[in-house]
VOGU-3710 file (C-alpha; in Angstrom, 3 decimals, decimal comma):
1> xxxxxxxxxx> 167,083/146,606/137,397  165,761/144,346/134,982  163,661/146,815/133,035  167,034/149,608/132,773  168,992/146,445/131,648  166,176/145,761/129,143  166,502/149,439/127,730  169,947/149,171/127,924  169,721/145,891/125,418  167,204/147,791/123,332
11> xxxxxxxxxx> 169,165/150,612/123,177  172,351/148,891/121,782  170,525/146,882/119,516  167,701/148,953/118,308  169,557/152,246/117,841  171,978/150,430/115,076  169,190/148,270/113,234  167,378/151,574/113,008  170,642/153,555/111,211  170,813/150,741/109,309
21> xxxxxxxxxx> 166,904/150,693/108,293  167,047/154,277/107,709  170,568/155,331/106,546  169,483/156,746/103,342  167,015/159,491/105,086  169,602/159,836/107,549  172,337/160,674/105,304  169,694/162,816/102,861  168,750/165,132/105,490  172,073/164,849/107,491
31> xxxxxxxxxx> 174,919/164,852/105,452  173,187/165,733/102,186  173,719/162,377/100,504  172,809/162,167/96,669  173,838/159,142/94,941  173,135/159,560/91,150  172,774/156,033/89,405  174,662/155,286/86,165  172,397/156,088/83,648  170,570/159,555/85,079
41> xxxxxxxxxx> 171,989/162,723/85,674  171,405/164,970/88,572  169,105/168,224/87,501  169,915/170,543/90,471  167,601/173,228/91,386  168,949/175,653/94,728  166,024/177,156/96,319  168,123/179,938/98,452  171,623/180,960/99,051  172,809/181,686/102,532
51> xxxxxxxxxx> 175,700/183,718/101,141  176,778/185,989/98,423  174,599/186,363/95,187  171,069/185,468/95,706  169,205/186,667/92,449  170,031/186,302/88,687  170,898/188,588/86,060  167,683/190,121/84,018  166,585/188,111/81,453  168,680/184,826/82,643
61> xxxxxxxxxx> 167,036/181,399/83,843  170,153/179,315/84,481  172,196/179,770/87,516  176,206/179,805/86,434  177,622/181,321/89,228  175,870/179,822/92,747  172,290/182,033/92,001  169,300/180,493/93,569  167,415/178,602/90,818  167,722/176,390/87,975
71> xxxxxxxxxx> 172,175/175,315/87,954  173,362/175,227/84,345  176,497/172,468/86,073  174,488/169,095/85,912  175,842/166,031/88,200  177,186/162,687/86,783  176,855/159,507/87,830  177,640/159,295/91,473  178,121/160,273/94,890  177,740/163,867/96,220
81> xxxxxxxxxx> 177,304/165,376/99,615  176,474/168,473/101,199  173,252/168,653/98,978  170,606/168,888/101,998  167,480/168,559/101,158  165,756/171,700/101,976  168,316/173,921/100,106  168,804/171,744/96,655  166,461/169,873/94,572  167,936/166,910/92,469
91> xxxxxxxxxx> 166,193/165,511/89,500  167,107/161,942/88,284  167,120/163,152/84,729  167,889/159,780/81,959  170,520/160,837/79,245  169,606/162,153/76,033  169,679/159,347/73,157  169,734/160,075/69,462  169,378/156,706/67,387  171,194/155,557/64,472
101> xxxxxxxxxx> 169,662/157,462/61,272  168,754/160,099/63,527  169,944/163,314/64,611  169,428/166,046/67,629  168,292/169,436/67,037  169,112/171,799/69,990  166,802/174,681/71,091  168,319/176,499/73,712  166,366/178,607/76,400  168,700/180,687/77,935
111> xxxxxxxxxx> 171,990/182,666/76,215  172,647/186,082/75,071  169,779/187,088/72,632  170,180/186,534/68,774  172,066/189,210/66,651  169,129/190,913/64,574  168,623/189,322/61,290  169,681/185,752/62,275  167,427/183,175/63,329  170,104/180,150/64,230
121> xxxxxxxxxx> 172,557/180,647/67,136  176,145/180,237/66,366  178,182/177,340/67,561  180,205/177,647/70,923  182,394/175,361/72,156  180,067/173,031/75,279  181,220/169,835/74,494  178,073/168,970/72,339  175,527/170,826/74,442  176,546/168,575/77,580
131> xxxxxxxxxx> 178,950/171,567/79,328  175,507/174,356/79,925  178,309/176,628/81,800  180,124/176,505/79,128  177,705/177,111/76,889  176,837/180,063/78,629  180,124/181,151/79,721  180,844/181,108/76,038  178,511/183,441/74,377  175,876/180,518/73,443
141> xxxxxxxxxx> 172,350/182,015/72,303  168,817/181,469/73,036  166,616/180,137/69,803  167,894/177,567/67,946  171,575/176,222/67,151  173,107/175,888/63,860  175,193/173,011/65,741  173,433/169,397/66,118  173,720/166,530/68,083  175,082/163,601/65,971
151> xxxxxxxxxx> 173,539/159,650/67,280  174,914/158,403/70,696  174,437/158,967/74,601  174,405/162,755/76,227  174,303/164,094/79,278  172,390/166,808/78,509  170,917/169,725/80,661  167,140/169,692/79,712  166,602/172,947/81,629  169,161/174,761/79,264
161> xxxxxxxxxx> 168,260/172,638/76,183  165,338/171,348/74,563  165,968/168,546/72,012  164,026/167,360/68,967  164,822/164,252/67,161  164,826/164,077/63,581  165,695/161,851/60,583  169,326/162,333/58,680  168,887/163,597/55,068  169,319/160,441/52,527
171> xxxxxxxxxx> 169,719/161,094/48,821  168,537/157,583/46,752  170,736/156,727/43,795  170,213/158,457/40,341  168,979/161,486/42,461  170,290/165,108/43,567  169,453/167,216/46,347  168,718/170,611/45,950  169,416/172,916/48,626  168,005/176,045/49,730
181> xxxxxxxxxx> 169,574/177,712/52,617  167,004/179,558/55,298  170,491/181,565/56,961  173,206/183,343/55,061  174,060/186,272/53,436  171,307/187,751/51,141  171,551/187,014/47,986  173,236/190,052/45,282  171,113/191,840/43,232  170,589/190,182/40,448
191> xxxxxxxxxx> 171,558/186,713/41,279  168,823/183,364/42,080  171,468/181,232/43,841  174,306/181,336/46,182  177,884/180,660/44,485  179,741/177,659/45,958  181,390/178,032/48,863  183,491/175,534/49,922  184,934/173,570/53,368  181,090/173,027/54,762
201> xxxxxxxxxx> 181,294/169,395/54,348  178,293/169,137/51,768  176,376/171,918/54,214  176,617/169,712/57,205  178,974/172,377/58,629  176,665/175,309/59,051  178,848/177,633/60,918  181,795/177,004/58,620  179,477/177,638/55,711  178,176/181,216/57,454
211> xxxxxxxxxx> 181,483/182,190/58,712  182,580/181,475/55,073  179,868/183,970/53,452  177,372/181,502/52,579  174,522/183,320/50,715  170,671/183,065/52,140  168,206/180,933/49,720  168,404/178,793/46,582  171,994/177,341/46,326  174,371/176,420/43,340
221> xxxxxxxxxx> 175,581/173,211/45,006  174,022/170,238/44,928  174,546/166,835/47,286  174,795/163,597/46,031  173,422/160,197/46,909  173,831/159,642/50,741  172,974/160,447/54,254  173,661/163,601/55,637  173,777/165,235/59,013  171,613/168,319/57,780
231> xxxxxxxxxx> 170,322/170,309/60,208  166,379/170,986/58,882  166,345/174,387/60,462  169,368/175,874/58,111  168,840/173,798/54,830  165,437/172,494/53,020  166,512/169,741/50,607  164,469/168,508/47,386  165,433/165,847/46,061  164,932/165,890/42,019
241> xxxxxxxxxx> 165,748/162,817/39,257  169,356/162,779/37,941  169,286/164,089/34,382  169,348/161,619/31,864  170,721/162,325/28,551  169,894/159,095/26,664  171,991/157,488/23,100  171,171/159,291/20,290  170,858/162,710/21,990  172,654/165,051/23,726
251> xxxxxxxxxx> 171,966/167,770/25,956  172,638/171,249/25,786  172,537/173,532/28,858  171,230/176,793/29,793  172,310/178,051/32,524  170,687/180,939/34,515  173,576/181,214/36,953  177,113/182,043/36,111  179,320/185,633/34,922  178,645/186,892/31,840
261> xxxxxxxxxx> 180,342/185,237/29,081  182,151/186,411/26,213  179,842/185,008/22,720  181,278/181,957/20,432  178,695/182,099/18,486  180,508/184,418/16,152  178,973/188,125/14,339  176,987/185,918/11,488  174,652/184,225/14,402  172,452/186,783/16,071
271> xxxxxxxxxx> 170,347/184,895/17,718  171,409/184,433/21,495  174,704/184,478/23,124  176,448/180,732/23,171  179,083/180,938/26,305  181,381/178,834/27,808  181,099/176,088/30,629  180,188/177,602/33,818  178,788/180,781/32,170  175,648/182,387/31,796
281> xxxxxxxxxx> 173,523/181,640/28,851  174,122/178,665/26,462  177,290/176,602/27,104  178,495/176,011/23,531  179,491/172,289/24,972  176,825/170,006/24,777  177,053/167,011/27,329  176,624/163,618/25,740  174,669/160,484/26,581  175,229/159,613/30,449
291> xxxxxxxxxx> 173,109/160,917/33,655  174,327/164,124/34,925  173,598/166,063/38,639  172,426/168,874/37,252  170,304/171,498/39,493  167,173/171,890/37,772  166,381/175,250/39,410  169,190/177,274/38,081  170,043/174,851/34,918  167,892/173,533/32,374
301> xxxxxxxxxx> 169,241/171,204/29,337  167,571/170,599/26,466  167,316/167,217/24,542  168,394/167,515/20,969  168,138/164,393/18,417  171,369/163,976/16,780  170,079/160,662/14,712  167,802/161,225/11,314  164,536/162,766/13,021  161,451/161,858/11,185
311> xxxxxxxxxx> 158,448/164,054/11,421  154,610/163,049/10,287  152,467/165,524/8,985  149,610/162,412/9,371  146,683/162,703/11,624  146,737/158,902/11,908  150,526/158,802/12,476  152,926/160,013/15,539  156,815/159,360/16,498  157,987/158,034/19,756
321> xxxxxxxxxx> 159,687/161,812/20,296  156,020/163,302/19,971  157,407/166,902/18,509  155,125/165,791/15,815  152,050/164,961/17,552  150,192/168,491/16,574  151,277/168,339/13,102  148,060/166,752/10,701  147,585/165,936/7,010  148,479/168,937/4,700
331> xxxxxxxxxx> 144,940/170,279/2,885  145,979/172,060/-0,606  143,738/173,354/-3,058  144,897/172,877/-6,838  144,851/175,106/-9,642  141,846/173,290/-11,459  140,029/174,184/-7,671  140,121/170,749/-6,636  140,735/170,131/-2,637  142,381/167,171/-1,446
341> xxxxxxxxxx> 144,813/166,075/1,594  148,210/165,158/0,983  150,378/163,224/3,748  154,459/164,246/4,347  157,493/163,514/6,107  160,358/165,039/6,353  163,608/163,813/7,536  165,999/166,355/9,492  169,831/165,479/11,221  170,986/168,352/13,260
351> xxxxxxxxxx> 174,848/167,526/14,340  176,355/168,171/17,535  178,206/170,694/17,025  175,097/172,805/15,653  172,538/171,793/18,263  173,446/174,788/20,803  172,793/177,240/18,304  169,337/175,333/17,684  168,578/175,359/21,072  170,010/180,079/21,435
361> xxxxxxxxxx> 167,884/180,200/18,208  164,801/178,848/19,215  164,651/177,404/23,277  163,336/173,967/22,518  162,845/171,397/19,876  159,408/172,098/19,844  159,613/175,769/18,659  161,865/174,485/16,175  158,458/172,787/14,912  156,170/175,191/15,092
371> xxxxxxxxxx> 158,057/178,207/14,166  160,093/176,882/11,054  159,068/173,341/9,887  155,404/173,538/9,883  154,939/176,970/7,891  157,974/176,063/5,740  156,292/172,653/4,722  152,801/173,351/4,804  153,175/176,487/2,337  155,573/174,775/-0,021
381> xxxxxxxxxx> 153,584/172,130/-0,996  150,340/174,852/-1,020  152,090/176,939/-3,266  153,141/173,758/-5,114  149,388/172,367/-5,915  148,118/175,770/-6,693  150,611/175,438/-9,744  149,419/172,356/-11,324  145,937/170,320/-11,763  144,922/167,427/-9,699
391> xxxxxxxxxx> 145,847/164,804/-12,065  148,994/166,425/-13,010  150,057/166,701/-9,399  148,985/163,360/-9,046  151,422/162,136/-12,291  154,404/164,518/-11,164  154,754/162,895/-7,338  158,580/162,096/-7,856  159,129/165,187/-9,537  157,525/166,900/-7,016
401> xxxxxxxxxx> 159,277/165,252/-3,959  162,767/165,655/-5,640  162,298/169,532/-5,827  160,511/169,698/-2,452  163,712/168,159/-0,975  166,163/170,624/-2,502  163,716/173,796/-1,544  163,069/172,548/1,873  166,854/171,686/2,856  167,767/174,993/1,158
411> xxxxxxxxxx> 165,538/176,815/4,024  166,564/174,596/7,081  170,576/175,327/6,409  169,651/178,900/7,292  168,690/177,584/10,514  171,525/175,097/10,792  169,490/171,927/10,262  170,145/169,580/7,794  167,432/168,167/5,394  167,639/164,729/5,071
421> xxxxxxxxxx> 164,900/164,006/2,518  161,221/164,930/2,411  158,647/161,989/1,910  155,263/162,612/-0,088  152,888/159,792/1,599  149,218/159,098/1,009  147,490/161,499/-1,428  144,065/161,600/-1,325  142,178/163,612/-4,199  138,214/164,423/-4,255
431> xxxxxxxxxx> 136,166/161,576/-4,223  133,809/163,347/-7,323  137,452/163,399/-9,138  137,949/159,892/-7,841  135,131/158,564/-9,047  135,415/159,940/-13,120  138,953/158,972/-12,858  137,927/155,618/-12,000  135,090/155,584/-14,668  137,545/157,043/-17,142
441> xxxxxxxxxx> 140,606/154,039/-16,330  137,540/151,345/-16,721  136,677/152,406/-20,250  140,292/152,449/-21,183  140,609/148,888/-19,369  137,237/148,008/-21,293  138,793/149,988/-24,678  141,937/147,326/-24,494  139,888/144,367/-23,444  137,677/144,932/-26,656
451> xxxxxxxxxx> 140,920/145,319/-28,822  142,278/142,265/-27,192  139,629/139,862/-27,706  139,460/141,200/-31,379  142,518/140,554/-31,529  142,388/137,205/-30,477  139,494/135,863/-32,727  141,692/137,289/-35,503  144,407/135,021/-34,208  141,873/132,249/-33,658
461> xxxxxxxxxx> 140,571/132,579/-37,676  144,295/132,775/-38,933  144,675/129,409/-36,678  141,607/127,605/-38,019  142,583/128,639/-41,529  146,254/127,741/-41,214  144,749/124,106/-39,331  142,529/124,000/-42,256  144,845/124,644/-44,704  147,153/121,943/-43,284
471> xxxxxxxxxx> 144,148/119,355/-42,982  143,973/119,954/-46,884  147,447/119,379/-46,896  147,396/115,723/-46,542  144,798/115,614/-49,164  146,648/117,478/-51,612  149,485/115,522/-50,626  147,034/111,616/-51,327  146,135/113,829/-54,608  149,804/113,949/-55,654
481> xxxxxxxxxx> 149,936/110,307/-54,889  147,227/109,576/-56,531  148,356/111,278/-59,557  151,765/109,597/-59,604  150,048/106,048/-59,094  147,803/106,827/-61,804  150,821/107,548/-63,999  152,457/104,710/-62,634  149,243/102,361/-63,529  148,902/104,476/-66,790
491> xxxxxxxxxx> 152,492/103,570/-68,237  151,929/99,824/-66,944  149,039/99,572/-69,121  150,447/101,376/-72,008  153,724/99,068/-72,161  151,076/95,726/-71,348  149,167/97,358/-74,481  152,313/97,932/-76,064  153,516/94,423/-75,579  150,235/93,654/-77,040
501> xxxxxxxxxx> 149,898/92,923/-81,177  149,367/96,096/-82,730  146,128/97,064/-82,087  145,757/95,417/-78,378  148,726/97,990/-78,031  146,961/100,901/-79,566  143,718/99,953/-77,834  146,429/99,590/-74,633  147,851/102,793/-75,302  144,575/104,612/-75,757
511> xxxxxxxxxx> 143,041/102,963/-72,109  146,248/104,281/-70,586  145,899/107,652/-71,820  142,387/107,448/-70,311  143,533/106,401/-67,158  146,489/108,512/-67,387  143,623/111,736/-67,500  141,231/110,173/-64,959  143,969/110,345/-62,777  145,208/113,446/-63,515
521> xxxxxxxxxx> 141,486/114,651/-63,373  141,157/113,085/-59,838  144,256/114,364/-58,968  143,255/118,278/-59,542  139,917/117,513/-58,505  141,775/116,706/-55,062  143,673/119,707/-55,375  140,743/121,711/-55,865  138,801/120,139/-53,089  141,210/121,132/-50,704
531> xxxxxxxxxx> 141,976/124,504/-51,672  138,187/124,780/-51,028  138,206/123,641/-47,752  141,196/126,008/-46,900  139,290/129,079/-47,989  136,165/127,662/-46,275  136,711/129,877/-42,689  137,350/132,956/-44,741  134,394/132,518/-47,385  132,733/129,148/-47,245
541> xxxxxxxxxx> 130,391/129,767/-50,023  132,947/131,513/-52,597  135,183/128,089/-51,764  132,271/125,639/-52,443  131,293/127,564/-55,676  135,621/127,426/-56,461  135,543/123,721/-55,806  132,628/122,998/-58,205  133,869/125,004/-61,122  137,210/123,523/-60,689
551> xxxxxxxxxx> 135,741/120,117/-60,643  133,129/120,815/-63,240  136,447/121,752/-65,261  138,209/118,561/-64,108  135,019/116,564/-65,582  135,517/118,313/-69,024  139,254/117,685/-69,104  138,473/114,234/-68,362  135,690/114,008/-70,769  138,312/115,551/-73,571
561> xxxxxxxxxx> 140,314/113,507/-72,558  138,573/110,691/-72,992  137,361/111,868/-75,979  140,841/112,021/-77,753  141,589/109,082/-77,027  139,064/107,420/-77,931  139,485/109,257/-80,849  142,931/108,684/-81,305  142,075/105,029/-80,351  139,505/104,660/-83,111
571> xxxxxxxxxx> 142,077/106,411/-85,584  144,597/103,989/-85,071  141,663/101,705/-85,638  139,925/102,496/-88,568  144,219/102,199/-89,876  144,812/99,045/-88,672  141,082/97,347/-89,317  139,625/99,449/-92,165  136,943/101,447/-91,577  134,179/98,481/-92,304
581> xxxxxxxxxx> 135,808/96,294/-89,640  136,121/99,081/-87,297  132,501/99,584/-87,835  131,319/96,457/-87,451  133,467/96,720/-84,231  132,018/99,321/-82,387  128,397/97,723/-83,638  129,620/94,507/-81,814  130,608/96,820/-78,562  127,755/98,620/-78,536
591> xxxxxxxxxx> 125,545/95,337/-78,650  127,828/93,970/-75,661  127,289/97,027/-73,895  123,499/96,913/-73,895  124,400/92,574/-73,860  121,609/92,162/-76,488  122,047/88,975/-77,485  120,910/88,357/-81,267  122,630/84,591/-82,105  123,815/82,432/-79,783
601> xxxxxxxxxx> 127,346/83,153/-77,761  129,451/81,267/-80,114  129,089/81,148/-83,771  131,221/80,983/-86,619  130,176/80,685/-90,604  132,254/81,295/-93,155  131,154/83,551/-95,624  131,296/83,162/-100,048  134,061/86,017/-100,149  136,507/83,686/-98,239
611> xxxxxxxxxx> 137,121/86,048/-95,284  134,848/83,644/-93,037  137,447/82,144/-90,580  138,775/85,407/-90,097  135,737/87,077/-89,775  135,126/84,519/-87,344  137,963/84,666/-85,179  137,927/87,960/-85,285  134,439/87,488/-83,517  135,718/85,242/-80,649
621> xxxxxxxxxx> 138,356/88,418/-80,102  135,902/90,879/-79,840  133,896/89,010/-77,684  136,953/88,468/-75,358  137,677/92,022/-75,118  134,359/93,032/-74,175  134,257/90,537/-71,464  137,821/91,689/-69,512  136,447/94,962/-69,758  132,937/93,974/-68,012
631> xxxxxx> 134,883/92,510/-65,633  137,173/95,415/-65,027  134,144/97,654/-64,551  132,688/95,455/-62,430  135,985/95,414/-60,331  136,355/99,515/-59,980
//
């Protein structure tokens, strides 16, 4: 009793701790429990069927419709029965995740097979690839989808789908994407890009983009800076610089892509066709400074100065723009044979409105170089030194430049450029040439040197004889003087003679006459003197020979002089004393001159013809004369 009441216990408390232990096996194999947790999905895979349609269709892998294998329908989060274990398999599969900045691209394994010619399956409506029946159901096809999965959360059927993650498109500022489509219609003879086709959302929207007629390959629209959800299997993107049109240009654009135009270039310009905007060929509308999206693959602009444009035919010299970094120093040869280099510029302005028809004419800037402004300039200014000599061409450089201005602009209005002024820079003749020109200028410099110091010691004789001449000056000038005092003294002693008795004033008058010509005698022998020293520079002997005749002549005017007076002195004399007194006179001077003394200093005797005391006072005056005029002797 006590063991069946034992079981009993055991029974009722065993048999429910045991459910309770094992409920989850017990419902699995039971009732077919699956509890799916919130972030998985249920995979389902049915080994058999019992009933109805046991295999798939040829070619299929998914099960829509109850077949034995691989069930497109997925299940949810949840609770399910009736899935026993030995009839379904149930896969805890997590959801599909695209991150932020990224997007899903969908390869599907089962559909309807692709149409021939495409390689991207069409979009069907399946709820983003999460309904697989629908998919299906739908007309989805294998390969991969045009259609992507944007970023978020997706319960996604990974035995229908297989899903690769990749990065959106982003477009950095100043850039443009270029786009080149891999699906589409093929392109029409003829054409390198697809036309624009609008409503595809900047070719995010494949399908609206095929359905649309989207053309195959290279494409004429370009996307902007951004991110994109661009599916990588439908659209290759390269991403290219902005173009940049900077001040002082502008840029005008060829196009490769566009109808045919009608010309504006009118009948006189035969050179290329210049169109309108959005045409083929050259748009006749330049585009000004800015930054423009242009695609580079069916587009190309060319940069076109519109300031002065300076070009250096200078090895040793190159603009910023380098068009004129091939161009080098000019060699000419000269009509005398010479050969020497010659250095140019030339200054060219090409306006706006005339830099299309640059651009038809020649394709670039730089052909405009080579194929007109090089030859043009290079064979002018050969032509020009094979006209003159070295040294002329050399003398004639503004000339030259003037006329190489007007010839050269002449030519570059035919090709609607405007000349702004050519430049002659360093010339740089033979160094043989060089060298006698340099030899030649020094013996000119030496030539005028010569003349100018010859000149000068002519100036420096004319300045010592006009010094000289003024040095005599003040002599002449004391000469004068002299003269005038010696008139001066002259009449004093003639009126002190005068005032005199009769014959002290004759004998007064006669010693003033006598100085009177001593002075005048000193006076032009002054005069002479310095008219010697005046032509002393010029001819120093010939004015010492001039001085001595002039005083030698001086002397004998002064001796005559002195002679008539003396003779008129001893005329007036021999009148006044008789001619015995005026003997015995000159007897008694001539024995004071010598001083011979015969009788003692004083002595007077009166003589038997009664004339003693005069005779004797007559004495004592004579001897008083003769002694003022010792003294005055001894004075001068």
């Amino acid at each position: 009793m006590e063991s069946l009441t034992l079981i009993q216990w055991a029974l009722l408390i065993g048999l429910p701790l045991l459910c309770l232990v094992f409920y989850k096996f017990i419902l699995r194999v039971f009732f077919g429990l699956v509890i799916i947790p919130e972030d998985r999905i249920g995979l389902v895979t049915k080994k058999f069927v019992l009933f109805g349609k046991q295999e798939l269709p040829e070619g299929r892998i998914i099960a829509t419709d109850g077949e034995a294998g691989f069930q497109a329908q997925t299940l949810p989060p949840g609770v399910y029965f009736w899935k026993w274990i030995w009839q379904y398999e149930v896969i805890f599969q997590p959801f599909t995740v695209i991150p932020t900045g990224k997007i899903g691209l969908v390869l599907a394994k089962d559909g309807m097979e692709l149409q021939t010619g495409h390689i991207l399956s069409r979009k069907v409506d399946c709820d983003t690839f999460q309904d697989a029946k629908g998919f299906l159901l739908n007309g989805g096809r294998k390969g991969r989808q045009t259609a992507i999965i944007p970023p978020g959360s997706y319960r996604v059927n990974t035995f229908l789908f297989e899903i690769e993650i990749h990065d959106m498109t982003s477009i950095p500022d100043n850039a443009v994407g270029i786009v080149t489509t891999l699906e589409g219609t093929p392109l029409e003879e003829g054409q390198i890009a697809g036309k624009l086709i609008g409503k595809h959302n900047k070719f995010q929207d494949v399908d609206t983009f095929l359905t649309n007629g989207g053309y195959k390959g290279l494409q004429e629209q370009v996307i902007l800076a951004g991110a994109y959800f661009l599916n990588p299997w439908f659209a290759k993107v390269e991403m290219v610089k902005m173009t940049e049109i900077p001040i002082g240009y502008v840029g005008v654009v060829i196009s490769f892509v566009g109808a045919d135009g009608v010309d504006l270039s009118g009948v006189e310009f035969k050179h290329g066709n210049i169109v309108s905007k959005g045409q083929r060929g050259v748009w006749a509308e330049p585009l000004g400074p800015g930054k423009y999206p242009i695609n580079s693959h069916i587009m190309k602009v060319e940069l076109v100065p519109t300031t002065n444009l300076v070009l250096n035919w200078a090895s040793a010299r190159s603009e910023a723009h380098q068009l004129d970094k091939n161009l080098s120093t000019i060699t000419v040869r000269s009509k005398d044979g010479f050969t020497f280099n010659l250095d140019v510029a030339q200054i060219i302005h090409i306006p706006n409105t005339e830099a299309p028809k640059v651009i038809a004419r020649f394709g670039n800037m730089s052909n405009l170089v080579t194929q007109v402004l090089e030859p043009t300039i290079g064979n002018y200014f050969r032509n020009s030194a094979q006209d003159a000599e070295v040294i002329d061409f050399l003398k004639s450089r503004k000339e030259r430049q003037e006329s190489a201005r007007e010839h050269i602009g002449h030519v570059l209005d035919q090709y609607n450029v405007f000349g702004v002024d050519t430049l002659i820079g360093d010339i740089v003749p033979p160094d043989s040439l060089m060298k006698t020109l340099t030899d030649r200028k020094l013996a000119e410099e030496q030539k005028v040197t010569y003349e100018t110091q010859k000149l000068a010691q002519e100036t420096r004789q004319s300045l010592e004889k006009e010094t000289a001449i003024a040095e005599i000056q003040k002599e002449i000038v004391k000469a004068d003087q002299g003269v005038l005092i010696a008139e001066r003294i002259a009449d004093a002693s003639v009126k002190k003679a005068t005032g005199d008795a009769n014959s002290v004033r004759i004998h007064a008058t006669a010693d003033a006459e006598r100085l009177k010509l001593l002075a005048g005698g000193e006076a032009e022998k002054t005069r002479l003197m310095a008219k010697a020293d005046a032509e002393k520079i010029e001819l120093l002997a010939k004015a010492e020979a001039e001085k001595i005749s002039l005083t030698g002549n001086a002397e004998a005017e002064k001796i005559l002089a002195i002679g008539k007076s003396s003779a008129e002195s001893y005329k007036l004399a021999v009148e006044g004393m008789g001619g015995d007194n005026f003997t015995q006179l000159k007897v008694m001077e001539a024995i004071g001159a010598q001083q011979i003394r015969i009788m003692p200093e004083v002595l007077i005797n009166g003589g038997g013809d009664g004339n003693g005391s005069i005779s004797g006072l007559l004495g004592l005056q004579l001897l008083e004369q003769l002694r003022k005029k010792a003294d005055s002797n001894n004075t001068n």
